[in-house]
mmCIF file as gemmi writes it, N, C-alpha and C atoms, coordinates in Angstrom:
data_model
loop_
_atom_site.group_PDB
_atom_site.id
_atom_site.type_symbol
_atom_site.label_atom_id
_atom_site.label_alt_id
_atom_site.label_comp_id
_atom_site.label_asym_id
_atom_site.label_entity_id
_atom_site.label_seq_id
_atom_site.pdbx_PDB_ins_code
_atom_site.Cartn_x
_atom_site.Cartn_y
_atom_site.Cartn_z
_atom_site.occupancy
_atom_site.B_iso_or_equiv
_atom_site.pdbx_formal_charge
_atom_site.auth_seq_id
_atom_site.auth_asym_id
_atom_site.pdbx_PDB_model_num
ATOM 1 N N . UNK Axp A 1 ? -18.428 31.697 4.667 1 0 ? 1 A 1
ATOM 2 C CA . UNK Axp A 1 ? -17.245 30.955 4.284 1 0 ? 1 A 1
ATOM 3 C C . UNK Axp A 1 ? -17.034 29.824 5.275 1 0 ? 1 A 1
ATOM 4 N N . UNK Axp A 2 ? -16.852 28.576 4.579 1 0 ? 2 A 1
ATOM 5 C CA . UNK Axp A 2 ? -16.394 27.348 5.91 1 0 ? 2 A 1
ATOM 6 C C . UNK Axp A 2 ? -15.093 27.003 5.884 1 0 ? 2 A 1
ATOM 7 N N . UNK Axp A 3 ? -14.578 26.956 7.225 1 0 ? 3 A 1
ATOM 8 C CA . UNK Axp A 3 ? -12.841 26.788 7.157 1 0 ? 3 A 1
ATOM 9 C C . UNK Axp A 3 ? -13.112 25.643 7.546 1 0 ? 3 A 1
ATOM 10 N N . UNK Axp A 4 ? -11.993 24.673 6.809 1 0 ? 4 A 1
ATOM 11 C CA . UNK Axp A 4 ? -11.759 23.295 7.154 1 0 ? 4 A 1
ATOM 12 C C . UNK Axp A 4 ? -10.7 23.271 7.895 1 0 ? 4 A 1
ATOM 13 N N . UNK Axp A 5 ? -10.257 22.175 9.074 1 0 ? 5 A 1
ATOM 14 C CA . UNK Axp A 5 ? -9.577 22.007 10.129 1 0 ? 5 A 1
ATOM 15 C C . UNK Axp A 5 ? -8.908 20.908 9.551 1 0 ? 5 A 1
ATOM 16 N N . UNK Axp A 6 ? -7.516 21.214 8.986 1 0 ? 6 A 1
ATOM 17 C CA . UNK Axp A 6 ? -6.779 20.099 8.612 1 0 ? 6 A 1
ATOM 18 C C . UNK Axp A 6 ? -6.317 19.099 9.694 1 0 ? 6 A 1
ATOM 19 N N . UNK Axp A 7 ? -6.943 18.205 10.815 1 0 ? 7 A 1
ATOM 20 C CA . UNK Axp A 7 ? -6.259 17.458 11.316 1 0 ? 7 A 1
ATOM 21 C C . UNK Axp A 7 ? -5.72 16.354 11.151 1 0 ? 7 A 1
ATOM 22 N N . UNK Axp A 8 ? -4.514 15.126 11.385 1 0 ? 8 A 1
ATOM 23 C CA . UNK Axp A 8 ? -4.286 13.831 10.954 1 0 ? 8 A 1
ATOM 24 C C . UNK Axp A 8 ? -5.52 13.285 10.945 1 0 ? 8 A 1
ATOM 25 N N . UNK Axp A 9 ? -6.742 13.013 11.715 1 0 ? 9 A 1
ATOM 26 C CA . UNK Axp A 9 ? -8.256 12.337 11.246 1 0 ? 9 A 1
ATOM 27 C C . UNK Axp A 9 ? -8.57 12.636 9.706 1 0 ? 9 A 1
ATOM 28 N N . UNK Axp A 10 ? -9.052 14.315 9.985 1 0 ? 10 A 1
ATOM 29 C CA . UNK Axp A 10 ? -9.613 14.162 7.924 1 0 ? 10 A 1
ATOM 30 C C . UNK Axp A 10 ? -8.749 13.793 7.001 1 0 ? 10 A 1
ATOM 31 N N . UNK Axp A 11 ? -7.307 13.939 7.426 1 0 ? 11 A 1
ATOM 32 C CA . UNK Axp A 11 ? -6.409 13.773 6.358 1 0 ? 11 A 1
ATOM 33 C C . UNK Axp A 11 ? -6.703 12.345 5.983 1 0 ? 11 A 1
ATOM 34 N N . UNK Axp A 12 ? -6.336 11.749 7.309 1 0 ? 12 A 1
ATOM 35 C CA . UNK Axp A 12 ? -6.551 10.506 7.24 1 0 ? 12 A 1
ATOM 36 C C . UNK Axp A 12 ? -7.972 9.646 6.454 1 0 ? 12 A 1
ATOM 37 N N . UNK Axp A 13 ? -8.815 9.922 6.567 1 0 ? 13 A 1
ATOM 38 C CA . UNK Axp A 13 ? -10.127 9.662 5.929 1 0 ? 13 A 1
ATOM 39 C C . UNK Axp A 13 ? -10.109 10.128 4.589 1 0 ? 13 A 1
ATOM 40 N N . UNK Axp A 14 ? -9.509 11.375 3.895 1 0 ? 14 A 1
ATOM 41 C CA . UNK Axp A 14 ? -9.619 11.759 2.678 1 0 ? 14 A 1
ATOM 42 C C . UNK Axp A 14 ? -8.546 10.855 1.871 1 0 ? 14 A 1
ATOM 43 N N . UNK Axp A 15 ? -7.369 10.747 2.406 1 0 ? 15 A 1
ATOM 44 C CA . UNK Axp A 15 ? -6.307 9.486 1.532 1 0 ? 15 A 1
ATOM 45 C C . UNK Axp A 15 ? -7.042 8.479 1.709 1 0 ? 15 A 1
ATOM 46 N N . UNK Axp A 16 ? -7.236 7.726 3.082 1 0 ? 16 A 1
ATOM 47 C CA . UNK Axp A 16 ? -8.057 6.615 2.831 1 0 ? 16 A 1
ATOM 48 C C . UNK Axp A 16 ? -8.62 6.494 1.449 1 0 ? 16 A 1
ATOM 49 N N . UNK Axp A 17 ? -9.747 7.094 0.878 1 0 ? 17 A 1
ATOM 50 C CA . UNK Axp A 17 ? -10.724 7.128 0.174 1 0 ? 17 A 1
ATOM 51 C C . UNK Axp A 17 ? -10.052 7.167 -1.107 1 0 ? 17 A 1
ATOM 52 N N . UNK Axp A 18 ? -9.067 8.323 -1.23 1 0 ? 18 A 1
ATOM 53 C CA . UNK Axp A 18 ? -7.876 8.078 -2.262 1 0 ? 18 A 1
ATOM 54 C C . UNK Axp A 18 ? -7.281 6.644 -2.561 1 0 ? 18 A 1
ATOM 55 N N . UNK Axp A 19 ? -6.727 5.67 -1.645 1 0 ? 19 A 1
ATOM 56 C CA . UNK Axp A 19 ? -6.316 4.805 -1.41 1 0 ? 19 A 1
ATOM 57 C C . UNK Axp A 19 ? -7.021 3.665 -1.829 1 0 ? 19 A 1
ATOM 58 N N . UNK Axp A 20 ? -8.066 3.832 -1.454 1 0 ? 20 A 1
ATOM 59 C CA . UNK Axp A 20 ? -9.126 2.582 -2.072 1 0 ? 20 A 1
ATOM 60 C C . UNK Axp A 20 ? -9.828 3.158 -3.358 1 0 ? 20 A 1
ATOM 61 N N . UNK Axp A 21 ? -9.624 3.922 -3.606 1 0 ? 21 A 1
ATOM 62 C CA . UNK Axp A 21 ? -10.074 4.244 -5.322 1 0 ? 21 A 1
ATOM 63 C C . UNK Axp A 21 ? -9.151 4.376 -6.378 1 0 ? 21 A 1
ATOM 64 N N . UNK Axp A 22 ? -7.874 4.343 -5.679 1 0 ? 22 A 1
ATOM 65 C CA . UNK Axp A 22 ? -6.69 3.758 -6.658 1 0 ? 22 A 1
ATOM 66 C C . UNK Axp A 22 ? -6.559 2.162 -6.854 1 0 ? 22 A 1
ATOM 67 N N . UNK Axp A 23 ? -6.743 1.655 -5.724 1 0 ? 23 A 1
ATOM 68 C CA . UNK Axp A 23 ? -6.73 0.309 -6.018 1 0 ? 23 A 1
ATOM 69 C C . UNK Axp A 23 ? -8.018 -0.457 -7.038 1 0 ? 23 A 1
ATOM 70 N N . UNK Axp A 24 ? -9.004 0.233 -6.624 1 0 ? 24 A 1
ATOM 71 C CA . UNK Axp A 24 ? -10.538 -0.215 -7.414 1 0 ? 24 A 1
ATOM 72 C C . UNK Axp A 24 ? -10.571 0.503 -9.019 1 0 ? 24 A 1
ATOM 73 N N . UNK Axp A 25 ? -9.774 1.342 -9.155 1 0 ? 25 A 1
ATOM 74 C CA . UNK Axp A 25 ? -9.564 1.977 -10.45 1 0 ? 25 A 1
ATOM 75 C C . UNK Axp A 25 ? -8.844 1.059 -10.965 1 0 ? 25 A 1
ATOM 76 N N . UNK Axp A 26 ? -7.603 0.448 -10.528 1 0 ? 26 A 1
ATOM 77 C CA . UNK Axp A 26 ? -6.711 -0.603 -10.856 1 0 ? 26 A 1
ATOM 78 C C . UNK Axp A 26 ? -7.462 -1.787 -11.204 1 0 ? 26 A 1
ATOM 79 N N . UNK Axp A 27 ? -8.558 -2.064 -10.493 1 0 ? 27 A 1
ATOM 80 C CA . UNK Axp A 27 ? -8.983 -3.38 -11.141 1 0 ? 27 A 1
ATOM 81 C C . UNK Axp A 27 ? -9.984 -3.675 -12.345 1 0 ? 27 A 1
ATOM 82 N N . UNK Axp A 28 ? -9.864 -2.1 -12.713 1 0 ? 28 A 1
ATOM 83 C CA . UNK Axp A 28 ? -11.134 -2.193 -13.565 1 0 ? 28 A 1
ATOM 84 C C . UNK Axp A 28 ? -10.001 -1.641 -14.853 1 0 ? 28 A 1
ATOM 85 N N . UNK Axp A 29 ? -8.724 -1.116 -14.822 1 0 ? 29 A 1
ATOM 86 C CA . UNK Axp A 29 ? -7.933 -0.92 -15.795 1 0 ? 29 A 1
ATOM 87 C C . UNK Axp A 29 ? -6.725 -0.592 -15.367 1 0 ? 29 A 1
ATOM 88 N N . UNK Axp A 30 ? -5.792 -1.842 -15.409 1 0 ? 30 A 1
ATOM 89 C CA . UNK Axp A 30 ? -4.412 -1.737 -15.022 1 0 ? 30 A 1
ATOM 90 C C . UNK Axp A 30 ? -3.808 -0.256 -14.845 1 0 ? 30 A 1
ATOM 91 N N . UNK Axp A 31 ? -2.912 -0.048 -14.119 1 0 ? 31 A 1
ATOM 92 C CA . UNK Axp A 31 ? -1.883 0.853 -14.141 1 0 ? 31 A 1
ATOM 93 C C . UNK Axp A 31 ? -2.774 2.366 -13.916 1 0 ? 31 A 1
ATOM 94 N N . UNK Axp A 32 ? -4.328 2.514 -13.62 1 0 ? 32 A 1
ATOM 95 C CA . UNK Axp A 32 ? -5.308 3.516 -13.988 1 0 ? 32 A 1
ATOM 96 C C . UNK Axp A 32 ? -4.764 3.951 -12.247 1 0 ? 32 A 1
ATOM 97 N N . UNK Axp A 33 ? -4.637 3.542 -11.194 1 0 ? 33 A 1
ATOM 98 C CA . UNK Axp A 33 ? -4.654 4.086 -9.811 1 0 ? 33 A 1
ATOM 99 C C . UNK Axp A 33 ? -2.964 4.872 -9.711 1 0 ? 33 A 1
ATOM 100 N N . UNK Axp A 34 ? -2.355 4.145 -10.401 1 0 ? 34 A 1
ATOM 101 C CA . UNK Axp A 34 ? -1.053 4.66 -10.484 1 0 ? 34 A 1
ATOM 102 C C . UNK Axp A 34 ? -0.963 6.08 -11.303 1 0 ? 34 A 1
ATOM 103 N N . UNK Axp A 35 ? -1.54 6.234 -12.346 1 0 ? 35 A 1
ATOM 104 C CA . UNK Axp A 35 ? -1.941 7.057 -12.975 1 0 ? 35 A 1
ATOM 105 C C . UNK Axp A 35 ? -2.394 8.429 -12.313 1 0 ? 35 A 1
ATOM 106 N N . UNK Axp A 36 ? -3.642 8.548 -11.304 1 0 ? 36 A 1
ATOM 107 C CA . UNK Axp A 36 ? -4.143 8.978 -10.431 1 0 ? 36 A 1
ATOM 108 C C . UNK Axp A 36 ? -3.046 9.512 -9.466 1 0 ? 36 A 1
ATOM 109 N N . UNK Axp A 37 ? -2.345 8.857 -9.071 1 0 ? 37 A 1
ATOM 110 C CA . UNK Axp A 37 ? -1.532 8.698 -7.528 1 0 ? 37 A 1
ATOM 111 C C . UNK Axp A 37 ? -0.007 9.456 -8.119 1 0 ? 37 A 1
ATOM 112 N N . UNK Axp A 38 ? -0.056 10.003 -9.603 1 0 ? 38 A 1
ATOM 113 C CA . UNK Axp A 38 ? 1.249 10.723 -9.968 1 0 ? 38 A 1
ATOM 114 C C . UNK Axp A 38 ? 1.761 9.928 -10.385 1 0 ? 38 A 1
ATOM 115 N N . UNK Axp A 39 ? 1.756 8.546 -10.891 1 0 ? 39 A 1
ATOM 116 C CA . UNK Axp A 39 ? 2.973 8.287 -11.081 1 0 ? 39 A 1
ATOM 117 C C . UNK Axp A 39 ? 2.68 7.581 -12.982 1 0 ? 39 A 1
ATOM 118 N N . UNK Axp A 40 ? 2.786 8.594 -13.958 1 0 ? 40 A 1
ATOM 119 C CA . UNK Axp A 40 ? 2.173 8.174 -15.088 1 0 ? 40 A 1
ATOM 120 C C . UNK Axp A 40 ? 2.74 7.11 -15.892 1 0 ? 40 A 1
ATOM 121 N N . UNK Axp A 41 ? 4.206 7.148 -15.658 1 0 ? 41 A 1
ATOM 122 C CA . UNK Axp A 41 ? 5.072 6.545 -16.279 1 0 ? 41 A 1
ATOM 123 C C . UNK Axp A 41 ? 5.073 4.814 -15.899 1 0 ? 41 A 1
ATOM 124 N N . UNK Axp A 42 ? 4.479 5.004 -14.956 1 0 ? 42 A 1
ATOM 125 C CA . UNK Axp A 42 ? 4.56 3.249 -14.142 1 0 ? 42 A 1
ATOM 126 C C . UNK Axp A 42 ? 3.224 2.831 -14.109 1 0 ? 42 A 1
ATOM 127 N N . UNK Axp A 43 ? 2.423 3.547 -14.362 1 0 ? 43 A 1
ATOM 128 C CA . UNK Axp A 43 ? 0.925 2.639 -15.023 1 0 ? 43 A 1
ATOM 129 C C . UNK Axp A 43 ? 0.397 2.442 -16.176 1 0 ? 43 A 1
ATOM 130 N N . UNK Axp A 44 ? 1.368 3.413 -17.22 1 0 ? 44 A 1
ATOM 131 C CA . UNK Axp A 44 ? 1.339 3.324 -18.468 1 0 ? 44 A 1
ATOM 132 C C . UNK Axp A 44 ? 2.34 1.592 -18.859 1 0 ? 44 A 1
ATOM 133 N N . UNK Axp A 45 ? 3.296 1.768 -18.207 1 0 ? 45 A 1
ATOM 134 C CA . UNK Axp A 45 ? 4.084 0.132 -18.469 1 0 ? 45 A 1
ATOM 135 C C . UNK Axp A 45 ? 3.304 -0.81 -17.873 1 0 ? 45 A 1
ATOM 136 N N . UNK Axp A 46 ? 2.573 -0.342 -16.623 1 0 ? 46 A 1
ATOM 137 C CA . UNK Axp A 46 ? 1.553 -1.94 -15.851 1 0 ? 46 A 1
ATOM 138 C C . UNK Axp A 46 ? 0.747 -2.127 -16.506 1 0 ? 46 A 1
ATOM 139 N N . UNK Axp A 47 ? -0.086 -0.989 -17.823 1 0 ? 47 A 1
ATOM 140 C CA . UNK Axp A 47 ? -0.962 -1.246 -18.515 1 0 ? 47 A 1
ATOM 141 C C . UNK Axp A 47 ? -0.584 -2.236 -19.728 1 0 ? 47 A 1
ATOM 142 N N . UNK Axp A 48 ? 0.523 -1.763 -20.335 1 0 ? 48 A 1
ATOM 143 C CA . UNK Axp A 48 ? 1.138 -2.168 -21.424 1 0 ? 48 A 1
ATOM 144 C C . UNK Axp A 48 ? 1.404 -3.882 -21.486 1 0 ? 48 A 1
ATOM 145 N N . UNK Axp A 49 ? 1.883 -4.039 -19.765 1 0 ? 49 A 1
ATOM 146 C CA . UNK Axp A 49 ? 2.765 -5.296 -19.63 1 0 ? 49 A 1
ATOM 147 C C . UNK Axp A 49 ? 1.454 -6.366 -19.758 1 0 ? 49 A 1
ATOM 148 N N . UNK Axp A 50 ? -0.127 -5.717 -19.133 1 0 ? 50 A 1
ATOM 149 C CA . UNK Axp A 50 ? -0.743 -6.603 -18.709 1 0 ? 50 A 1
ATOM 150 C C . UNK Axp A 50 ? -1.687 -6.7 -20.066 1 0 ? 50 A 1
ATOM 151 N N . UNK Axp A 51 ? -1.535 -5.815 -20.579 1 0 ? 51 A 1
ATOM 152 C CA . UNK Axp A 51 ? -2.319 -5.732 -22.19 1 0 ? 51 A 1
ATOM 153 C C . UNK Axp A 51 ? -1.539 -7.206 -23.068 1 0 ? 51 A 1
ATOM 154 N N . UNK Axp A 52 ? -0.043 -7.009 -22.856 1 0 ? 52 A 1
ATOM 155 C CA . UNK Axp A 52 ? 0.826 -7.768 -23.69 1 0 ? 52 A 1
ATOM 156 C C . UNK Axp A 52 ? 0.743 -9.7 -23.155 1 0 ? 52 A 1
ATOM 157 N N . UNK Axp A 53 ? 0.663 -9.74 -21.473 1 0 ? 53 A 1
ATOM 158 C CA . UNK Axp A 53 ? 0.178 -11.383 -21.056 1 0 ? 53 A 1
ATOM 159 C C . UNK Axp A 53 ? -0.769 -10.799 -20.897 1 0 ? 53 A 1
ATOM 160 N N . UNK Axp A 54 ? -2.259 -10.327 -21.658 1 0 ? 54 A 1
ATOM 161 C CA . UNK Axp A 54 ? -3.406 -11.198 -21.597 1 0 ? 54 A 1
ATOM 162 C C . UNK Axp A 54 ? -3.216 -11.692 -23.322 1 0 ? 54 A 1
ATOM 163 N N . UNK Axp A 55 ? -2.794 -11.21 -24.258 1 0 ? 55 A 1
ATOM 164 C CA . UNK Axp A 55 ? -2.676 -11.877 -25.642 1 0 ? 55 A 1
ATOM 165 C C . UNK Axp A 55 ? -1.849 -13.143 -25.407 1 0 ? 55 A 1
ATOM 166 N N . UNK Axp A 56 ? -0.345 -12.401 -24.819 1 0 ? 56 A 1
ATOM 167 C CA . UNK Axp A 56 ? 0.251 -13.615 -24.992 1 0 ? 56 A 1
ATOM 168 C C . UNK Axp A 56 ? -0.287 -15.167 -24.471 1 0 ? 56 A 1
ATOM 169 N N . UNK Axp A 57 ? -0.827 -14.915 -23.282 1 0 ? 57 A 1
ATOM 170 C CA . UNK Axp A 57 ? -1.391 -16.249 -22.432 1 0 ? 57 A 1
ATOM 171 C C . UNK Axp A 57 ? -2.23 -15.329 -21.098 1 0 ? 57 A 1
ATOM 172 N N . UNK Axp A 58 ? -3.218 -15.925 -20.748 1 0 ? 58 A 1
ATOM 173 C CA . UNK Axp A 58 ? -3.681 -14.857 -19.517 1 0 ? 58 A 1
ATOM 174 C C . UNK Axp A 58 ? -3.254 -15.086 -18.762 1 0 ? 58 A 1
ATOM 175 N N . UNK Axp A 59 ? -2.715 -15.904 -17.672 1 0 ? 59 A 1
ATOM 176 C CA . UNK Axp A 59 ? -1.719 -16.018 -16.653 1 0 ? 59 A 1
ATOM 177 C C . UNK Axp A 59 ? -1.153 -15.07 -16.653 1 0 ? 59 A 1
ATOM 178 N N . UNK Axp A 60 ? 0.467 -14.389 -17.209 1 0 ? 60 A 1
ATOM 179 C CA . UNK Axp A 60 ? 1.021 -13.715 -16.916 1 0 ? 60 A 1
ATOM 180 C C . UNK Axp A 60 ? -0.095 -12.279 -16.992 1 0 ? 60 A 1
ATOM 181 N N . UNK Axp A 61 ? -0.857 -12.087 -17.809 1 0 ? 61 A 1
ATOM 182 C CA . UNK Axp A 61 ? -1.496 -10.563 -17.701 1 0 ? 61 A 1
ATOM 183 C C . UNK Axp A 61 ? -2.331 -10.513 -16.384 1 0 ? 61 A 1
ATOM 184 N N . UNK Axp A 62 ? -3.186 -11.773 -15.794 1 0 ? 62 A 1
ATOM 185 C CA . UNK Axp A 62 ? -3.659 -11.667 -14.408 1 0 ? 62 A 1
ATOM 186 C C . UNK Axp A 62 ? -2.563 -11.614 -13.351 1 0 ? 62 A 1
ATOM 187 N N . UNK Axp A 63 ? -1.944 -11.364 -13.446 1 0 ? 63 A 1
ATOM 188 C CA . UNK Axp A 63 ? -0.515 -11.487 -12.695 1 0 ? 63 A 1
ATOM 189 C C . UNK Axp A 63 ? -0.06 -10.183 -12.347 1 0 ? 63 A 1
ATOM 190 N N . UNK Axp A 64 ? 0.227 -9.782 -13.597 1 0 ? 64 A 1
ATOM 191 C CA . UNK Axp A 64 ? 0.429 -8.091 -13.983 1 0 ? 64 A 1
ATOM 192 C C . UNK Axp A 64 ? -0.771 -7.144 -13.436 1 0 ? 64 A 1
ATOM 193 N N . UNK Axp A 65 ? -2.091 -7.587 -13.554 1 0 ? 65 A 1
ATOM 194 C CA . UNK Axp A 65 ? -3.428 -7.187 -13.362 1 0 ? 65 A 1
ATOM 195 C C . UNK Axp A 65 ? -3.454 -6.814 -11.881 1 0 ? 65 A 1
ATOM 196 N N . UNK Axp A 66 ? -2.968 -8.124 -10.92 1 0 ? 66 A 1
ATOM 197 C CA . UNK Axp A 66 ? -3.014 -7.934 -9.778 1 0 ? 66 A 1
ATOM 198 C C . UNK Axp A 66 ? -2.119 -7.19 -8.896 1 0 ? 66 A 1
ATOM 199 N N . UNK Axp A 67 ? -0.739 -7.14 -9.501 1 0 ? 67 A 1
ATOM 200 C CA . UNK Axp A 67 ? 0.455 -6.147 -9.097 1 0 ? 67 A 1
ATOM 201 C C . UNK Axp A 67 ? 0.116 -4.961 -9.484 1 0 ? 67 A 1
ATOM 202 N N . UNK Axp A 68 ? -0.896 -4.695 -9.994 1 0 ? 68 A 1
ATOM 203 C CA . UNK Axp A 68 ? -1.49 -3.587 -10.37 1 0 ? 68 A 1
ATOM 204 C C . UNK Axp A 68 ? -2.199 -2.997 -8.881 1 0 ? 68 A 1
ATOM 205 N N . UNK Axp A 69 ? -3.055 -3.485 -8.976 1 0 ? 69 A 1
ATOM 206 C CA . UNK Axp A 69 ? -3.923 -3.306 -7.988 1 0 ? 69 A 1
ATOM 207 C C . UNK Axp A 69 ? -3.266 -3.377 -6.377 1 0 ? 69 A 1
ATOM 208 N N . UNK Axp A 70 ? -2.872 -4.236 -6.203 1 0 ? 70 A 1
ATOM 209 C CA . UNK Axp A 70 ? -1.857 -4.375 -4.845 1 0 ? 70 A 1
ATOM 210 C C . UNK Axp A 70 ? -0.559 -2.928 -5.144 1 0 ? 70 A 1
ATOM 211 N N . UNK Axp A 71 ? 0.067 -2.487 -5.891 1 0 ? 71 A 1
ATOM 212 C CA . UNK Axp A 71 ? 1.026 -1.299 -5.803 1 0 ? 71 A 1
ATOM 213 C C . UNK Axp A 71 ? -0.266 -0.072 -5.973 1 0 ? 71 A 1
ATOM 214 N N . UNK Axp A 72 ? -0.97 0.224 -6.517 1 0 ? 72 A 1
ATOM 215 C CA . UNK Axp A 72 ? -1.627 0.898 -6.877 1 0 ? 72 A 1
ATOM 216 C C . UNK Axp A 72 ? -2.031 1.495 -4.64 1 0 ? 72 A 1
ATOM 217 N N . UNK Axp A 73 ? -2.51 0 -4.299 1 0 ? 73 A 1
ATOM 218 C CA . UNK Axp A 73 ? -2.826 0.353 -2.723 1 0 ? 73 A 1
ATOM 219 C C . UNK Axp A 73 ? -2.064 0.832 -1.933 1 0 ? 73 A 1
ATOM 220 N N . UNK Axp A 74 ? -0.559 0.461 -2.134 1 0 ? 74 A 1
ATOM 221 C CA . UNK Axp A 74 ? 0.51 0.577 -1.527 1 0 ? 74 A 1
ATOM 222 C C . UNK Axp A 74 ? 0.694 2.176 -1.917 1 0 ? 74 A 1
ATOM 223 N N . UNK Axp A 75 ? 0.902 2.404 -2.61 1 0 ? 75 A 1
ATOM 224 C CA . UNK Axp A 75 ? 1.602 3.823 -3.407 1 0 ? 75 A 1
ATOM 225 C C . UNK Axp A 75 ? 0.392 4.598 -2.628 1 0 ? 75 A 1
ATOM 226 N N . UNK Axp A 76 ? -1.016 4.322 -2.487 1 0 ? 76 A 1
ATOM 227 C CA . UNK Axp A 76 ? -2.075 5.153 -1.709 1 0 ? 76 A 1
ATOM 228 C C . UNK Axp A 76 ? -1.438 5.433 -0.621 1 0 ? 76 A 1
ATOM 229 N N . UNK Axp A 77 ? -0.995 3.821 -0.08 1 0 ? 77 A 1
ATOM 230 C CA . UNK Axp A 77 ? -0.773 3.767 1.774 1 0 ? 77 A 1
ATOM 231 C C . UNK Axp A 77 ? 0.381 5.038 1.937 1 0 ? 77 A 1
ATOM 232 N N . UNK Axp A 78 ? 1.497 4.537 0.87 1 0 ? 78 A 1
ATOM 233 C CA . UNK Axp A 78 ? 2.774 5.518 1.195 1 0 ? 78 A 1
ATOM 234 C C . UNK Axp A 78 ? 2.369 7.132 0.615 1 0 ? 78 A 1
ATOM 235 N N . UNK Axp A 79 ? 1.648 7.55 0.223 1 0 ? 79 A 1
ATOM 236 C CA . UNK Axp A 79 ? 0.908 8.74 0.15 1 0 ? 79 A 1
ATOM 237 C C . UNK Axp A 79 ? 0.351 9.023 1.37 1 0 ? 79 A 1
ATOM 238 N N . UNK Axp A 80 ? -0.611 8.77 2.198 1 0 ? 80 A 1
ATOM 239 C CA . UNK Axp A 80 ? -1.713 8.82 3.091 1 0 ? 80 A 1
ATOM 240 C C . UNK Axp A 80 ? -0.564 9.197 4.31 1 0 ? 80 A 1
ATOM 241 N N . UNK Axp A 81 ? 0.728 8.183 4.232 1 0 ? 81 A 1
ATOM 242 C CA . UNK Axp A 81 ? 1.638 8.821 5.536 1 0 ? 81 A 1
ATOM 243 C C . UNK Axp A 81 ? 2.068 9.74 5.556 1 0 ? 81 A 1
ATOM 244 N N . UNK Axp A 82 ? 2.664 10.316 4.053 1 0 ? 82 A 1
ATOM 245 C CA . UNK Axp A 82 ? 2.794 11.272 3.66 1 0 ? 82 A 1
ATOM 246 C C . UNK Axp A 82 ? 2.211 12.455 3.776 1 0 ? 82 A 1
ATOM 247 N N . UNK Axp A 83 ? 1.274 12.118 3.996 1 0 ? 83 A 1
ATOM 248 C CA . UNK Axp A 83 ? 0.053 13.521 3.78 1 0 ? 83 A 1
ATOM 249 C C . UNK Axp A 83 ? -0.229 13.773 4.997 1 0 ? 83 A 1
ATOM 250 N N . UNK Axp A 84 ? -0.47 12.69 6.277 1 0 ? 84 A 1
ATOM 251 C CA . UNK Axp A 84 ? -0.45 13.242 7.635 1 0 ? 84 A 1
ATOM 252 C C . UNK Axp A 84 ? 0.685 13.886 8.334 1 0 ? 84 A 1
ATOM 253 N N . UNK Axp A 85 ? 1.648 13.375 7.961 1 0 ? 85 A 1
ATOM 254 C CA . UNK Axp A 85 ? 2.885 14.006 8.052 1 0 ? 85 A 1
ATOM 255 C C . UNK Axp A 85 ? 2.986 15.11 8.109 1 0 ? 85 A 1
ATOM 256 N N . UNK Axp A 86 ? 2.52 15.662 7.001 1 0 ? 86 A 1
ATOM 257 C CA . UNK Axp A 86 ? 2.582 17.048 6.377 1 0 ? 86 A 1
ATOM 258 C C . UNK Axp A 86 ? 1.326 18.039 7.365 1 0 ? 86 A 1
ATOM 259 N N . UNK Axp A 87 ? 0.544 17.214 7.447 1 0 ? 87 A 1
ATOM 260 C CA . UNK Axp A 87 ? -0.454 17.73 7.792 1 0 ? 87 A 1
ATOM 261 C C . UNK Axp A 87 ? -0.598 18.282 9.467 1 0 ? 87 A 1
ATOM 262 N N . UNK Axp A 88 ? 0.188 17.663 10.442 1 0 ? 88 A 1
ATOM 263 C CA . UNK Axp A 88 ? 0.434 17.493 11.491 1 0 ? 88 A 1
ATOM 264 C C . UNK Axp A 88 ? 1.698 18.546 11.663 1 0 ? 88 A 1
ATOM 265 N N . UNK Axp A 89 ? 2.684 18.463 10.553 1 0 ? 89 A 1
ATOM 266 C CA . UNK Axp A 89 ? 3.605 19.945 10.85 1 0 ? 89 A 1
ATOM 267 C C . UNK Axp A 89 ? 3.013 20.631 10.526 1 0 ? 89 A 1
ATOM 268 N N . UNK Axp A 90 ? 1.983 21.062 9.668 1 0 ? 90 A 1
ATOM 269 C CA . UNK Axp A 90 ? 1.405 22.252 9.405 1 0 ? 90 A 1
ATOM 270 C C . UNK Axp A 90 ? 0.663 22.597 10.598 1 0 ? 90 A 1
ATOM 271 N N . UNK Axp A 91 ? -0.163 21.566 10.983 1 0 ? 91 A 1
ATOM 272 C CA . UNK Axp A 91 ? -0.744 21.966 12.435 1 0 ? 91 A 1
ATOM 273 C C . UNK Axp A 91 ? -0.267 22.602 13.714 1 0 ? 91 A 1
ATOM 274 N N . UNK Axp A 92 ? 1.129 22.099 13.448 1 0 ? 92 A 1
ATOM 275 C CA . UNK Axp A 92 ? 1.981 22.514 14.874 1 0 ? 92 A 1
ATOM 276 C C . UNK Axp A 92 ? 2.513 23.95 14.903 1 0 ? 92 A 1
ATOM 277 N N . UNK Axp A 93 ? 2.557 24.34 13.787 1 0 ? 93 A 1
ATOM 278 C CA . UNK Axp A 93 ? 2.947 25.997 13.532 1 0 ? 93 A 1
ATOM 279 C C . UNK Axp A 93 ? 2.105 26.925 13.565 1 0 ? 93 A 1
């Protein structure tokens, strides 16, 4: 059996990886990292919004496309603190 050693490092390296595959999921289909990251309801509308400006005109849907991808990273980042957080009181007990 192998026990893993939850410290802030792996944590840190495993969100990382989370973090940048929400954002790279995002660029290949709106609202898809948000999706991933829990939050279904707000990548289903980033999908919708950016589906709706690329018909209407593509400007606004590359727009939408990219607030995609940039929250998608963010929502990783504010996860990843989250998770060391957690990870570091668990350690201390």
């Amino acid at each position: 059996m192998i026990t893993v050693v939850w410290t802030p490092a792996t944590v840190h390296l495993l969100t990382r990886k989370v973090k940048i595959m929400a954002a790279i999921l995002s660029l290949f289909w709106p609202g898809l990292g948000q999706l991933i990251l829990g939050k279904p309801f707000f990548g289903l509308l980033l999908f919708v919004l950016a589906v709706v400006g690329y018909f209407a005109f593509v400007v606004p849907g590359l727009l939408v496309h990219a607030y995609a991808i940039y929250h998608a990273h963010q929502l990783g980042r504010k996860q990843q603190i989250a998770d060391i957080a957690a990870a570091m009181q668990k350690g201390s007990r």
